[in-house]
TORKOL-4160 file (C-alpha; in steps of 0.2 Angstrom, whole numbers, padded with zeros to 4 digits, m for minus):
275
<pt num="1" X="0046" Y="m0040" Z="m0070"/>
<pt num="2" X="0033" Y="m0048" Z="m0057"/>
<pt num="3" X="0029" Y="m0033" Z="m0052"/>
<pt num="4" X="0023" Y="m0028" Z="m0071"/>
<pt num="5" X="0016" Y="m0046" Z="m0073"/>
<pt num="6" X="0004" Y="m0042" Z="m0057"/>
<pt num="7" X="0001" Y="m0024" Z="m0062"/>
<pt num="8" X="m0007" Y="m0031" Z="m0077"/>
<pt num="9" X="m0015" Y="m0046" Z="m0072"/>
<pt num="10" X="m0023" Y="m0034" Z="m0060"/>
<pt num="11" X="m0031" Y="m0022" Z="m0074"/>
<pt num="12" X="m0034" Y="m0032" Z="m0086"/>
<pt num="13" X="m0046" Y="m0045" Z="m0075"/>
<pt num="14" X="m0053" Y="m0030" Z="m0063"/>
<pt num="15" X="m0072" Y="m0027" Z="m0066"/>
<pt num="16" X="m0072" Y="m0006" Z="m0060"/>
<pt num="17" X="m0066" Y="0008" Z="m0073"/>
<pt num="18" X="m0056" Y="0015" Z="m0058"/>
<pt num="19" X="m0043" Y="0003" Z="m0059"/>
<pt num="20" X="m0042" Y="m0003" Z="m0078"/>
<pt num="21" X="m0044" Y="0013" Z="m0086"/>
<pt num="22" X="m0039" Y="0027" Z="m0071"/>
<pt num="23" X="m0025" Y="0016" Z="m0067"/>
<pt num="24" X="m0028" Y="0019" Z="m0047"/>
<pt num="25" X="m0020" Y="0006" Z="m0040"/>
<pt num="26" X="m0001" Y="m0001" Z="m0037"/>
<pt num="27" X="0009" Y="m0018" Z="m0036"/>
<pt num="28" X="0025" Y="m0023" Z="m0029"/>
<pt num="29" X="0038" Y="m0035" Z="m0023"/>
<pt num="30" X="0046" Y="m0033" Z="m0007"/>
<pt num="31" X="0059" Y="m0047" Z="0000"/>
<pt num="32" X="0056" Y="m0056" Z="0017"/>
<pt num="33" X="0060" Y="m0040" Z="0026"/>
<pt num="34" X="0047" Y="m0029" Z="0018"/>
<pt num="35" X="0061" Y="m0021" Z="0009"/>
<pt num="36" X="0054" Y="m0013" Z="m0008"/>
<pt num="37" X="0062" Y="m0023" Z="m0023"/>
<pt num="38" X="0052" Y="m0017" Z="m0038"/>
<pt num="39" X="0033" Y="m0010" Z="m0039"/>
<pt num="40" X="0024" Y="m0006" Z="m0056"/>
<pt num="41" X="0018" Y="0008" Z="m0063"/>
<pt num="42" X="0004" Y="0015" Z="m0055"/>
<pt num="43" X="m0004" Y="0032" Z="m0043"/>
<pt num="44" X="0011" Y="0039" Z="m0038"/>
<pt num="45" X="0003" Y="0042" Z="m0022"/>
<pt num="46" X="0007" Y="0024" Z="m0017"/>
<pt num="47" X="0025" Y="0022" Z="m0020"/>
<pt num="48" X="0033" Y="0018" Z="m0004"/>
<pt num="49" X="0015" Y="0014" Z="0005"/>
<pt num="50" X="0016" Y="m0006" Z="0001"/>
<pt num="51" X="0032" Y="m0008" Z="0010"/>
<pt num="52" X="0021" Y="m0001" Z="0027"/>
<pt num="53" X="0009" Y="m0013" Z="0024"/>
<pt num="54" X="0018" Y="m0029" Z="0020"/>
<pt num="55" X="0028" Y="m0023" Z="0039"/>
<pt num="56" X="0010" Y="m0024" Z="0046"/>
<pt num="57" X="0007" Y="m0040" Z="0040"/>
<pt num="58" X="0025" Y="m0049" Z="0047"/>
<pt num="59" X="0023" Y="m0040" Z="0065"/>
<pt num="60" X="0004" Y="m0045" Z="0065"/>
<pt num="61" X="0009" Y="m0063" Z="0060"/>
<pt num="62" X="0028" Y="m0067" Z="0059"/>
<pt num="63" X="0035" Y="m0076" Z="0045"/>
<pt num="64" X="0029" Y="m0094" Z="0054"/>
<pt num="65" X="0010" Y="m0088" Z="0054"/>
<pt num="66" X="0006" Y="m0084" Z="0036"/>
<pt num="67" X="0007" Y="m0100" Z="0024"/>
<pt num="68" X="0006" Y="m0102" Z="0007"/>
<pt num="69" X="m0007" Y="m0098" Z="0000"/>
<pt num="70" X="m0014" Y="m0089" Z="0012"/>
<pt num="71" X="m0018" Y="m0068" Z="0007"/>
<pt num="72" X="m0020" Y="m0054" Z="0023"/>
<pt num="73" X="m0031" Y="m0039" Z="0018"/>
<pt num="74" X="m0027" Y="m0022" Z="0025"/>
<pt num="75" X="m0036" Y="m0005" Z="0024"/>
<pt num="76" X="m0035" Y="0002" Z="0042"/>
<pt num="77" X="m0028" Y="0021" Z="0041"/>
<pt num="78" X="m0022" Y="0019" Z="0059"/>
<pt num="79" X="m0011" Y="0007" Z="0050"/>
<pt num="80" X="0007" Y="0005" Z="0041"/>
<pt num="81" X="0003" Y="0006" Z="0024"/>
<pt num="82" X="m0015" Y="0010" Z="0025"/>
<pt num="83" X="m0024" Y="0029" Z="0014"/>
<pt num="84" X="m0040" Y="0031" Z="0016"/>
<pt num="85" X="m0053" Y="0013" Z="0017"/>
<pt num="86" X="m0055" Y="0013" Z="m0001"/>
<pt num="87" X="m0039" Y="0007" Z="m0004"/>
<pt num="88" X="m0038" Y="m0009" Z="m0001"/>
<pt num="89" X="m0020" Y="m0017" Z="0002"/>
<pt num="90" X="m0020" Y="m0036" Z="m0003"/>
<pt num="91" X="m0002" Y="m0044" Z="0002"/>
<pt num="92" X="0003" Y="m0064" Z="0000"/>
<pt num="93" X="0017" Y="m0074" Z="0004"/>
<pt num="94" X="0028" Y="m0079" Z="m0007"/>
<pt num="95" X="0037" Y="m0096" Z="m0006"/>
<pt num="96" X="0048" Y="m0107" Z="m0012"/>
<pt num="97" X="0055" Y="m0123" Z="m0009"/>
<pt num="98" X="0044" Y="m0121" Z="0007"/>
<pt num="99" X="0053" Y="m0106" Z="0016"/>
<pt num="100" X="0043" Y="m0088" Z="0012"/>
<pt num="101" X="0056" Y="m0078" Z="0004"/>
<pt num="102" X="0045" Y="m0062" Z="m0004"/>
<pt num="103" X="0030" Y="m0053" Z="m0003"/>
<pt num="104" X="0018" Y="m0049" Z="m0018"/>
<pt num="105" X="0008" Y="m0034" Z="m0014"/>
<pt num="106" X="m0005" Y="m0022" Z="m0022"/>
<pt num="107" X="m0016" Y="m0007" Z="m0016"/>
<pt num="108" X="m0031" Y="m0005" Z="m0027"/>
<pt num="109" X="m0046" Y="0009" Z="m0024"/>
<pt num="110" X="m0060" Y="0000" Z="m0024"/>
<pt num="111" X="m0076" Y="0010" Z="m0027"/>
<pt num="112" X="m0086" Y="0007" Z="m0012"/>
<pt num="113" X="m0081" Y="0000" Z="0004"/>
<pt num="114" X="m0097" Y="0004" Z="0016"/>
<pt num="115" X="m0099" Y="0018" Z="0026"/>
<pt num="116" X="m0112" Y="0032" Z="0028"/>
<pt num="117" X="m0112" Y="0039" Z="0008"/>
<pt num="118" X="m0112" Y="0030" Z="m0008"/>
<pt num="119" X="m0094" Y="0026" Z="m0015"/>
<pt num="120" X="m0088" Y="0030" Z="0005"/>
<pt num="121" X="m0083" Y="0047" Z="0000"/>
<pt num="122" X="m0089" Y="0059" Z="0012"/>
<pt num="123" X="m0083" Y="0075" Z="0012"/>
<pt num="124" X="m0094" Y="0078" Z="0030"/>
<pt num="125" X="m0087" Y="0064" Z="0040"/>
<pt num="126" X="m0083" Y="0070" Z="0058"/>
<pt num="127" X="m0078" Y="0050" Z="0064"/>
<pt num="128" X="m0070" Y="0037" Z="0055"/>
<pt num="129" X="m0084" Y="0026" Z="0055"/>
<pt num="130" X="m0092" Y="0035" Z="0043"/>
<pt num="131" X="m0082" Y="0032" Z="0029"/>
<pt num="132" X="m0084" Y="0012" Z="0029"/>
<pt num="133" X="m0076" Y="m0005" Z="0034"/>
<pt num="134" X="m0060" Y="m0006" Z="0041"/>
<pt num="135" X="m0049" Y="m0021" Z="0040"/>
<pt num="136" X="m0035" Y="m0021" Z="0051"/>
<pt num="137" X="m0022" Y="m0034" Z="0042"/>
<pt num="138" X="m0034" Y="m0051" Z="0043"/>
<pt num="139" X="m0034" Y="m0067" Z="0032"/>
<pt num="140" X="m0043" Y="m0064" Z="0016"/>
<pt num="141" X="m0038" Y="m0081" Z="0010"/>
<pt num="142" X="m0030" Y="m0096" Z="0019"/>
<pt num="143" X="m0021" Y="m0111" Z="0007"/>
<pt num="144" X="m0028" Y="m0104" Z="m0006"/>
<pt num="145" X="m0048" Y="m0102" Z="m0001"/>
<pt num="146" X="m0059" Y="m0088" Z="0003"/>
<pt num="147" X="m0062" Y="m0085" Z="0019"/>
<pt num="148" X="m0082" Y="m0084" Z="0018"/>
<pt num="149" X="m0084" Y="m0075" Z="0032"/>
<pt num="150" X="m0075" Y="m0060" Z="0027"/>
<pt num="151" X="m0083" Y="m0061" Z="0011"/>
<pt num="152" X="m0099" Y="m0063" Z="0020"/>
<pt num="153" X="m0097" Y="m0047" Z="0028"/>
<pt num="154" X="m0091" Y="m0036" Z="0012"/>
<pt num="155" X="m0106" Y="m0043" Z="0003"/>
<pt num="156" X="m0119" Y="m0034" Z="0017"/>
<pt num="157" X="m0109" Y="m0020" Z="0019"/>
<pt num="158" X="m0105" Y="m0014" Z="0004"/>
<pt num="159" X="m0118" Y="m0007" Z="m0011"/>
<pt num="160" X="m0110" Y="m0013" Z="m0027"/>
<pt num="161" X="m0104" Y="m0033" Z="m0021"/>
<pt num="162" X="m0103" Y="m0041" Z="m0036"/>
<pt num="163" X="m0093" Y="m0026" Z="m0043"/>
<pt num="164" X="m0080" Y="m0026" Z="m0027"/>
<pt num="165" X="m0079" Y="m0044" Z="m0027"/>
<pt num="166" X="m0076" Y="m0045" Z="m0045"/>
<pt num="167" X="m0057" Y="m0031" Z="m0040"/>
<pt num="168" X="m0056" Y="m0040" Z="m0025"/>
<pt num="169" X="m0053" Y="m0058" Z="m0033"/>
<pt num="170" X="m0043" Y="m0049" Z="m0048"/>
<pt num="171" X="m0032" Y="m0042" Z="m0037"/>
<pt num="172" X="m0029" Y="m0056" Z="m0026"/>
<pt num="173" X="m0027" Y="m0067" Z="m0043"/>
<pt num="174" X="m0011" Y="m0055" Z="m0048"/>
<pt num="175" X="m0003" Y="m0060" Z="m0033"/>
<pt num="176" X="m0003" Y="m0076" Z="m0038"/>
<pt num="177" X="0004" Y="m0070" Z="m0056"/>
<pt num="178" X="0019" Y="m0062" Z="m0046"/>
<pt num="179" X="0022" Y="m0078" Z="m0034"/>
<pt num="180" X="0023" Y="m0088" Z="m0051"/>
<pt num="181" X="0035" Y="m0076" Z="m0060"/>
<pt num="182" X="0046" Y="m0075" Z="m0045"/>
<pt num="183" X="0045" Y="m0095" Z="m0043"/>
<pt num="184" X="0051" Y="m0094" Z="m0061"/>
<pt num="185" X="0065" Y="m0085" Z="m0058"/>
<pt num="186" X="0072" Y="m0093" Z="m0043"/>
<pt num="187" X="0070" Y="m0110" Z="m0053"/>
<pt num="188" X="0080" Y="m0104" Z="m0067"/>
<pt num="189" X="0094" Y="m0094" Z="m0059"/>
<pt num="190" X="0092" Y="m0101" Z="m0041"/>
<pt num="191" X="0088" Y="m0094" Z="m0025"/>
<pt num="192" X="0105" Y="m0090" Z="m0018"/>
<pt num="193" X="0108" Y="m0080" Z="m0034"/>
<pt num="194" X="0091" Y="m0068" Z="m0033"/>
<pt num="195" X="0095" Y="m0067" Z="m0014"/>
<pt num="196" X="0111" Y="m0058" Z="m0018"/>
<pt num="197" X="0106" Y="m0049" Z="m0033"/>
<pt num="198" X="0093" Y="m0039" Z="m0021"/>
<pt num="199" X="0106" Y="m0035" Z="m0010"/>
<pt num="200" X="0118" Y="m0028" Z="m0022"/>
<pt num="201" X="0102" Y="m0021" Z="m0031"/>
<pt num="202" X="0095" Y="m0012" Z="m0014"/>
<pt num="203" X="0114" Y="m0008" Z="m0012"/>
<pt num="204" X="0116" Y="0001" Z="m0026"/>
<pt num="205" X="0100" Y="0010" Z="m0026"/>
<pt num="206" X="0108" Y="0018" Z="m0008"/>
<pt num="207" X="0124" Y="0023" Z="m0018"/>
<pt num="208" X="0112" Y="0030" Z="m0029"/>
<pt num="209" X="0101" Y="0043" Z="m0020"/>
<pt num="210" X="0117" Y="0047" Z="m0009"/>
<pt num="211" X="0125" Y="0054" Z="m0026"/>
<pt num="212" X="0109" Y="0064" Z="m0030"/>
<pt num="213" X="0110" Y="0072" Z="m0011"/>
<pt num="214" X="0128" Y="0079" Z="m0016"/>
<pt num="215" X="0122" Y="0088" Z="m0030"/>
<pt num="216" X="0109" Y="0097" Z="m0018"/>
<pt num="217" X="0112" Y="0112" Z="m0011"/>
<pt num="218" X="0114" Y="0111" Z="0011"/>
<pt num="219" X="0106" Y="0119" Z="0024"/>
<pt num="220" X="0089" Y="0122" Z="0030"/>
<pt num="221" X="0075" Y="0126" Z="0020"/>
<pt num="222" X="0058" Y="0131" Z="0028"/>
<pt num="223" X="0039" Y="0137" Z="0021"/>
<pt num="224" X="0020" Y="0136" Z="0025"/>
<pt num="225" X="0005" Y="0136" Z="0019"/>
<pt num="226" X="m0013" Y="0137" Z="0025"/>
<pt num="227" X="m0028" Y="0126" Z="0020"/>
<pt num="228" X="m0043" Y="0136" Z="0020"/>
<pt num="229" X="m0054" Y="0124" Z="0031"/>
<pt num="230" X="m0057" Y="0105" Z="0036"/>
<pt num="231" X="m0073" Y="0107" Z="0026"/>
<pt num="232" X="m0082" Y="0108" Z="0039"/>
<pt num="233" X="m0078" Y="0126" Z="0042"/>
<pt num="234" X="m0069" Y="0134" Z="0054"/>
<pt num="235" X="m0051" Y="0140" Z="0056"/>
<pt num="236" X="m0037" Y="0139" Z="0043"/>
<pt num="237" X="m0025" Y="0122" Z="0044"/>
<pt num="238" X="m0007" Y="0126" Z="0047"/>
<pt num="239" X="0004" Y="0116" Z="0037"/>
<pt num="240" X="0024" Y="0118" Z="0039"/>
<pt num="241" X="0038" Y="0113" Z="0034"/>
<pt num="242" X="0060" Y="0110" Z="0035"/>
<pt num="243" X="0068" Y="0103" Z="0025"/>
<pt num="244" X="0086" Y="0098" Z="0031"/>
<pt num="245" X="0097" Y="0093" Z="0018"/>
<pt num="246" X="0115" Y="0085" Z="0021"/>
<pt num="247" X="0130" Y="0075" Z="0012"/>
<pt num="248" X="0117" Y="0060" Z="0018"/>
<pt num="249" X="0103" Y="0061" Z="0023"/>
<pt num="250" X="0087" Y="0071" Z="0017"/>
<pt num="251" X="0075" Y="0076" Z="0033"/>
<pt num="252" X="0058" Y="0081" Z="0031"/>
<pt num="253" X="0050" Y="0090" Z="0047"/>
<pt num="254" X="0032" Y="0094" Z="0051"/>
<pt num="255" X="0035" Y="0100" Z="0067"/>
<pt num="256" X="0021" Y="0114" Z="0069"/>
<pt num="257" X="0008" Y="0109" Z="0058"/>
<pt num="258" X="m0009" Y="0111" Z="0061"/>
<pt num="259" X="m0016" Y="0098" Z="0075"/>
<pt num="260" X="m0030" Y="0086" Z="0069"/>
<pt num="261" X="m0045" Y="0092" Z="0062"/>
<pt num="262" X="m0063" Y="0086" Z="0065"/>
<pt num="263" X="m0066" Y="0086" Z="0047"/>
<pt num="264" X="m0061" Y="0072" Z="0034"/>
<pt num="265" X="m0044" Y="0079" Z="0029"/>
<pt num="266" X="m0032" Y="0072" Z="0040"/>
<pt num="267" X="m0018" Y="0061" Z="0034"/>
<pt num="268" X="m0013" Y="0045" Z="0039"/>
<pt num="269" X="0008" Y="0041" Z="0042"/>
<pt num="270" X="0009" Y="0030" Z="0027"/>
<pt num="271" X="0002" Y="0045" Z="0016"/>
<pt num="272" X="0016" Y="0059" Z="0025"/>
<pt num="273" X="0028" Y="0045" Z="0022"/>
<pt num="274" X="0025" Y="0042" Z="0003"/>
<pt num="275" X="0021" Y="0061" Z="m0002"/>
């Protein structure tokens, strides 16, 4: 599939061990709408986040201000799709017979993005500042060029540039590889076809999930559990859950857990969302 295609294009051109051998990073393909259609193989931890981010991108731009070529890089926790700043989201149009009609996407950790500690790990961060650049959904690449200034201010920034710049123009390269296997595709079957095979595909997957809820038992189901600190001492963290299960729907509820810590261990939406 594309997404395959761009998930190895991705590691096999990528400079940092993290992503060619830990495999810590994920592709996909989402239609026009930011719906998921496929995504590769890759940290569990990102299914489901890439659809957040390529959402960022439309309501940030609309359909009529990203063009071909053009690449949005996204990395801001306070925002869809977003983990922590070393995960870098990369998302790119993709078009056909002039009219965007998917989105390739790929989150990939990249080993240091800034920020007060080598790798921009830091386990004593009390701000978000500390922990490196923040990108919130900008222009990367327009028609197909760098934008130099934001490649001017990853190379100050960051300790390792010719590393990061290495992932960074790997990643956005198996975008490309996505948006030519897609082209592909629409040549050969046509766009009105792959249009409506995603709907019955999407349409199905529903069905799907909705038969795998019957076989669950129903009711309310509730627990908790504490974490021993933020790491920067303290109090225990509260976390707690119910889960409400139904004919259709599945409902997750973290009503009651622990408030926001000073320490470096709170989670952003996107990361609830895909765990």
């Amino acid at each position: 599939s594309a997404a395959e295609q761009m998930f190895v294009a991705f590691g096999r051109t990528s400079r940092s061990s993290v992503i060619y051998e830990v495999l810590d990073y994920g592709c996909a393909v989402t239609d026009a709408r930011a719906r998921m259609i496929a995504q590769a193989n890759g940290i569990p931890a990102f299914i489901g986040v890439l659809t957040d981010a390529v959402k960022e991108v439309i309501n940030k731009f609309g359909l009529d201000g990203i063009g071909e070529g053009d690449v949005v890089i996204l990395n801001d926790p306070y925002m869809g799709g977003a983990t922590h700043q070393n995960d870098v989201v990369l998302v790119m149009p993709v078009f056909y017979e002039g009219h965007p009609i998917m989105f390739a996407a790929s989150k990939g950790h990249w080993n240091d993005i800034g920020g007060k500690d080598p790798g921009s790990w830091s386990p004593d961060a009390t701000e978000i500042y500390q922990e490196g650049l923040q990108f919130p959904a900008v222009k990367l690449f327009k028609n197909g060029k760098e934008v130099q200034g934001i490649v001017d201010i990853l190379t100050r920034n960051i300790r390792i540039p010719e590393m990061i710049l290495g992932d960074m123009r790997a990643q956005a390269a198996s975008l490309q590889v996505a948006a030519n296997r897609i082209t592909q595709i629409c040549d050969k079957y046509g766009l009105d076809t792959v249009l409506e095979s995603i709907e019955i595909y999407l349409e199905q997957g529903k069905q799907e999930a909705l038969e795998e809820l019957k076989g669950l038992p129903k009711g309310e189901f509730t627990a908790q559990e504490y974490i021993d600190d933020d790491g920067l001492g303290g109090d225990p963290v509260l976390v707690k859950v119910k889960v409400t299960i139904t004919d259709d729907e599945f409902i997750v509820d973290y009503t009651g857990t622990g408030k926001t810590c000073r320490g470096p261990i709170n989670a952003p939406l996107s990361v609830v969302i895909s765990t």
